[in-house]
C-alpha positions as CSV (number, residue, x, y, z in Angstrom):
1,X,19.7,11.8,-7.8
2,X,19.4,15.9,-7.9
3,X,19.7,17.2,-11.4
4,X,19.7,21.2,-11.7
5,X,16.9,22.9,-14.1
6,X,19.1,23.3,-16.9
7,X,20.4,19.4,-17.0
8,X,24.0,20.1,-16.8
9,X,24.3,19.1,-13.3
10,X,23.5,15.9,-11.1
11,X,24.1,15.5,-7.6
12,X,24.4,11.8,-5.8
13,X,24.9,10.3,-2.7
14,X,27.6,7.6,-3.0
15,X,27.6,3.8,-1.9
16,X,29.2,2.8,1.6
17,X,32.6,2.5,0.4
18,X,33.0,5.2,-1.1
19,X,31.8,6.7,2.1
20,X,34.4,4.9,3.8
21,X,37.1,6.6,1.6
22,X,36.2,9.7,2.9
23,X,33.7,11.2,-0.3
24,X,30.1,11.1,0.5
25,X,28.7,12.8,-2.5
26,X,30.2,13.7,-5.8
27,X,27.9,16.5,-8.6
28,X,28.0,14.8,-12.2
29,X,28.7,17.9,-14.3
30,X,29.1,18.9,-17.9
31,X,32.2,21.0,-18.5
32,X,31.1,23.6,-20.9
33,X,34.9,23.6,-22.4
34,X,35.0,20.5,-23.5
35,X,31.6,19.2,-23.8
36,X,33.2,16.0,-21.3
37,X,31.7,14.4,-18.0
38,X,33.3,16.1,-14.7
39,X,33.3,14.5,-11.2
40,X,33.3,17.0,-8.1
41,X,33.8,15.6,-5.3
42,X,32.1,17.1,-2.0
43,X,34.1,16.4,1.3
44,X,32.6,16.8,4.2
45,X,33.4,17.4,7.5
46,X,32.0,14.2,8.8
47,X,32.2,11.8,5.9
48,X,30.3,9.1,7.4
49,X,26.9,10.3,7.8
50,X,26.4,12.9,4.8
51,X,23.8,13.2,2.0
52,X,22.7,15.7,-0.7
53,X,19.3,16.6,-1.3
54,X,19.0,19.5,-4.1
55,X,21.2,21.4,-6.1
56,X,21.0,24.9,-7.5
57,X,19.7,25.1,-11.4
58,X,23.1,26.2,-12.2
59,X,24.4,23.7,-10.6
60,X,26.4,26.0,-7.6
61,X,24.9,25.2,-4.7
62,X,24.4,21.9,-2.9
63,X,22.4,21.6,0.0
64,X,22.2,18.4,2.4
65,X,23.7,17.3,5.4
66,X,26.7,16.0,7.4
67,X,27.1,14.5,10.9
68,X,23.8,15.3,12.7
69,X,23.5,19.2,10.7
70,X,21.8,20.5,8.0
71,X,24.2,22.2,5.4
72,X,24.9,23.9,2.1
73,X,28.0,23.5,0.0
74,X,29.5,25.8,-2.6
75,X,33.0,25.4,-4.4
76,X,34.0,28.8,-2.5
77,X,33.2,28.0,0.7
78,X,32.5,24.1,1.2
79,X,30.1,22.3,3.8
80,X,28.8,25.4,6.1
81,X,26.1,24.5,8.3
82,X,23.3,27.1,8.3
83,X,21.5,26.2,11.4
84,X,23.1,25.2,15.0
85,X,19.9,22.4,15.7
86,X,21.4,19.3,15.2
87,X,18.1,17.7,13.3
88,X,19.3,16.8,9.8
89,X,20.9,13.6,10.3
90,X,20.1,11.3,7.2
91,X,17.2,12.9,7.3
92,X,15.3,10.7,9.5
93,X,13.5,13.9,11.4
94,X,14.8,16.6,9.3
95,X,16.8,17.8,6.1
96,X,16.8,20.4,3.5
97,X,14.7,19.1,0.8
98,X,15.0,21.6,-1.8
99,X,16.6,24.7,-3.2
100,X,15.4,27.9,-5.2
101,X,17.5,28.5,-8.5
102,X,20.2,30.8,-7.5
103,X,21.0,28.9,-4.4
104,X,19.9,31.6,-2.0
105,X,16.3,30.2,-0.7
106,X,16.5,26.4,1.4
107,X,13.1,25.0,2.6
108,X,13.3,21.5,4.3
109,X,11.3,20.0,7.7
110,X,13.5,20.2,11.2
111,X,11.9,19.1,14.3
112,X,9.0,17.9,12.5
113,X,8.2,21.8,11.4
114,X,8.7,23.0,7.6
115,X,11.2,25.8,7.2
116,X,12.2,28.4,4.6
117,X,16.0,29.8,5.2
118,X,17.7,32.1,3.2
119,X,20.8,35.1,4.7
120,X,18.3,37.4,5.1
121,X,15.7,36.2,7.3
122,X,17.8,32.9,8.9
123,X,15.5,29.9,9.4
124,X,12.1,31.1,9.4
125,X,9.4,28.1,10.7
126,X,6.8,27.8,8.8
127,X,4.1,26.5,11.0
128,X,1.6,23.3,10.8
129,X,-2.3,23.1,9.5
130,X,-4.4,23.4,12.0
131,X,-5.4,19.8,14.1
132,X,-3.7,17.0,14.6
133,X,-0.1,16.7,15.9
134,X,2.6,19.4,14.8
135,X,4.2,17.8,11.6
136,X,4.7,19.3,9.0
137,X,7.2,19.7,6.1
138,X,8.4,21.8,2.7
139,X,9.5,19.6,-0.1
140,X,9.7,22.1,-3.4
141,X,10.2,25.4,-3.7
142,X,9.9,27.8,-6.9
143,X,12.5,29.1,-8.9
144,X,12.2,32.4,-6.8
145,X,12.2,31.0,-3.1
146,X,8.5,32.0,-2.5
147,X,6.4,29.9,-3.1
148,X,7.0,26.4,-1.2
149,X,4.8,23.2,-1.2
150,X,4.7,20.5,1.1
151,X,2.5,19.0,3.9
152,X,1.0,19.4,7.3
153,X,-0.8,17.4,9.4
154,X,-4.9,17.8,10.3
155,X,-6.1,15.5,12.5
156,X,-4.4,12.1,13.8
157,X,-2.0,10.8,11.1
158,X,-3.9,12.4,8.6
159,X,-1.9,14.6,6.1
160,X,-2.5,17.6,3.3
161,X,-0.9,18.8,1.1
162,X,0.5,22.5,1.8
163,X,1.6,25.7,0.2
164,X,3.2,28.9,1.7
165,X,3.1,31.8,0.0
166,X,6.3,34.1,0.9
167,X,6.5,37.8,0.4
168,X,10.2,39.2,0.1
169,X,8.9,42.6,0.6
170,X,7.7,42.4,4.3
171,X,9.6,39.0,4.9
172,X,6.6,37.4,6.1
173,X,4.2,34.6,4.6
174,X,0.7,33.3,4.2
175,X,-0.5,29.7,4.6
176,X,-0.3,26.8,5.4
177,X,-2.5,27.0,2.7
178,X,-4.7,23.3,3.4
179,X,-4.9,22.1,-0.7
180,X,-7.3,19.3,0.2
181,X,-7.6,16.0,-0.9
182,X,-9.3,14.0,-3.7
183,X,-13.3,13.6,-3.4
184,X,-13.4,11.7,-0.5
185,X,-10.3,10.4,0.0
186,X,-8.9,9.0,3.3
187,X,-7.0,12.3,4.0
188,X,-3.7,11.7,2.8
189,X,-2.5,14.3,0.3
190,X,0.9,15.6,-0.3
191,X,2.7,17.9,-2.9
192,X,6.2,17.1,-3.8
193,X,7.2,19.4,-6.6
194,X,6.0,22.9,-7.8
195,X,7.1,24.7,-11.1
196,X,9.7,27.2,-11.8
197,X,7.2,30.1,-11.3
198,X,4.5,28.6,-8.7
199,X,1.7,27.8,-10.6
200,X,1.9,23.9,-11.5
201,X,2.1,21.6,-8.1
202,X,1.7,17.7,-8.2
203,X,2.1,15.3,-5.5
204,X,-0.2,12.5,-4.4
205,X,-4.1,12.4,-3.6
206,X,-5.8,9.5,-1.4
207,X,-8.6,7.7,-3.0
208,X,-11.8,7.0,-1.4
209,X,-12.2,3.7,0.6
210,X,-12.8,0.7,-1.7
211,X,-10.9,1.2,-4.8
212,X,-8.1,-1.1,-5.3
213,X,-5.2,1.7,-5.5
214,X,-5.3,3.7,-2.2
215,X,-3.0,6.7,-3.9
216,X,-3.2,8.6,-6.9
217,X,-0.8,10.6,-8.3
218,X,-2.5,14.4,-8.8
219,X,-1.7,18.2,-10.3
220,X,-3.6,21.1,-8.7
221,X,-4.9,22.7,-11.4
222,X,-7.1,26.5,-11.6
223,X,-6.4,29.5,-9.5
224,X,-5.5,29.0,-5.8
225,X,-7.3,27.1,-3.6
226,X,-7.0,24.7,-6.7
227,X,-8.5,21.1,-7.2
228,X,-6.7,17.9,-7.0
229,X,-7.1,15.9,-10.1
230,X,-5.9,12.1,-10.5
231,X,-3.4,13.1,-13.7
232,X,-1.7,9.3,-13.8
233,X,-3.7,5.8,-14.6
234,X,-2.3,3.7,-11.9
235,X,-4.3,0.2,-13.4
236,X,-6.1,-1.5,-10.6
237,X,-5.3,-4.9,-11.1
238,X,-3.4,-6.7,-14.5
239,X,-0.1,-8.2,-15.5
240,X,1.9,-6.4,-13.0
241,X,-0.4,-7.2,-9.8
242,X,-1.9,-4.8,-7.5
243,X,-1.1,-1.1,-7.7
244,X,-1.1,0.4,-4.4
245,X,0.1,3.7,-5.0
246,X,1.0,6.2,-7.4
247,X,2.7,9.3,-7.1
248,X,3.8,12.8,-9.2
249,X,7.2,13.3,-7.9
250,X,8.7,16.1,-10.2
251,X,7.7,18.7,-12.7
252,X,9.8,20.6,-15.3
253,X,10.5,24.3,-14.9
254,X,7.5,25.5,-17.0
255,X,5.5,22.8,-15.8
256,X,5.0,21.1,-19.0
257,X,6.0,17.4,-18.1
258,X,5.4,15.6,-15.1
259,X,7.1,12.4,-13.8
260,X,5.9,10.0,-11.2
261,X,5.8,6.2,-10.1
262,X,3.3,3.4,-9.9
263,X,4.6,1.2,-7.5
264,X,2.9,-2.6,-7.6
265,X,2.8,-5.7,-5.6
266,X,3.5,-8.2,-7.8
267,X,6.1,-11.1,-6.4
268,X,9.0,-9.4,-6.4
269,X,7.2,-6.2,-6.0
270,X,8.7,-3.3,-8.8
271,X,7.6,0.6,-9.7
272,X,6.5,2.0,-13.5
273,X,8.5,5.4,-13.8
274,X,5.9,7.3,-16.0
275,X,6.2,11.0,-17.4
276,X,3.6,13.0,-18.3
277,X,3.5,15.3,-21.4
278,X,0.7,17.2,-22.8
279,X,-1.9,14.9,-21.3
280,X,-0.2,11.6,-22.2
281,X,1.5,9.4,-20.4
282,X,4.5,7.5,-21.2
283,X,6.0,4.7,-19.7
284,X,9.7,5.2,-18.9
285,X,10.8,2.1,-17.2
286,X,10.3,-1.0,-15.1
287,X,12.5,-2.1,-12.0
């Protein structure tokens, strides 16, 4: 589930028979003239292969895809796809990933490349880190559209976390900006989520070889190129069984909280949800 910046609005993807009914994805909304829970549903053109991604922080825009294409949704116009490369099918090898507040900015991955698209400059590829195959792919964007984080690929199947810098002005960009890994790590970094105005990113760091969890979740903190730092305590070994990874999945808009997963082998296997605020962190749940 999608949930715009300001809270009011949640976007899901629903079970198979709903799908079967012909409504692949509803927005959970609050309507602001009577304070009461509102279902949208969005109809697609092809109903049976469709998913949402990310919705705009006021809740407007939806952006996901339907049959084999990448597409954004607004109550004005519906399901419009906004590229003709059929590459966003239930986003196996592509999908838009994320949205900038106003709706107007979509970064994703399609044919293995990260993109940014907006009206103005169409789907603009944003390129791979140097080495290694060409993979590469944009999972968060800032509130403004320009400044994107995500991954590339340096050598083998070893991955880094990315950032790309846009500049509205000229309509070009710098990076992919390689942020590194944690102190030697097995190269396999990755940033999932960025704050409203750039600064805060968080993802996942590799640990080096040896220690019992093999991912940590991380922030990248001080000016650009920043440091990974391990920001979660994913516990080795103890009632739950093995951690194998951990992993900052989303930040608030001012960067203030951060919420992630521990996932752990123990028989059946489950994941800690944790949050982070202010330094401490706060268990949220157990599945």
């Amino acid at each position: 589930m999608q949930t715009s910046r300001r809270g009011s609005f949640a976007v899901i993807n629903l079970n198979r028979h709903a799908l079967a009914a012909g409504i692949a994805i509803i927005v959970i909304c609050t309507s602001p003239a009577i304070g009461q829970p509102c279902f949208i549903p969005l109809t697609p053109p092809n109903p049976a292969n469709t998913g949402a991604y990310a919705i705009s922080a006021d809740g407007r825009v939806v952006v996901g895809y339907f049959g084999s294409k990448m597409g954004r949704w607004t109550a004005e116009t519906g399901w419009q796809s906004f590229t003709t490369v059929n590459d966003g099918g239930a986003g196996l090898s592509g999908g838009p990933f994320a949205v900038s507040a106003d709706g107007s900015v979509i970064v994703g991955r399609q044919l293995d490349i990260a993109f940014r698209w907006s009206a103005d400059t169409d789907l603009v590829s944003l390129g791979d880190l140097p080495g290694g195959a060409t993979n590469s792919g944009a999972f968060s964007v800032s509130a403004d559209g320009n400044v994107i984080v995500g991954y590339g690929i340096v050598f083998d199947d070893g991955a880094r976390a990315a950032r790309w810098v846009f500049d509205p002005k000229s309509g070009t960009f710098t990076g992919p900006e390689d942020l590194g890994d944690l102190p030697n790590g097995e190269t396999c970094s990755y940033a999932f989520a960025v704050s409203a105005d750039g600064t805060t990113v968080v993802g996942r760091g590799s640990a080096p070889p040896g220690l019992s969890s093999g991912l940590q979740a991380v922030q990248w903190i001080g000016s650009w190129p920043a440091t990974p730092v391990v920001i979660a305590n994913c516990y080795p070994v103890g009632q739950h069984g093995f951690c194998g990874a951990s992993s900052a999945r989303a930040t608030t808009a001012d960067g203030s909280a951060i919420f992630g997963l521990n996932s752990f082998s123990n028989d059946p296997p489950y994941t800690k949800l944790f949050r982070i605020l202010d330094g401490v962190e706060t268990d949220l749940a157990l599945s």
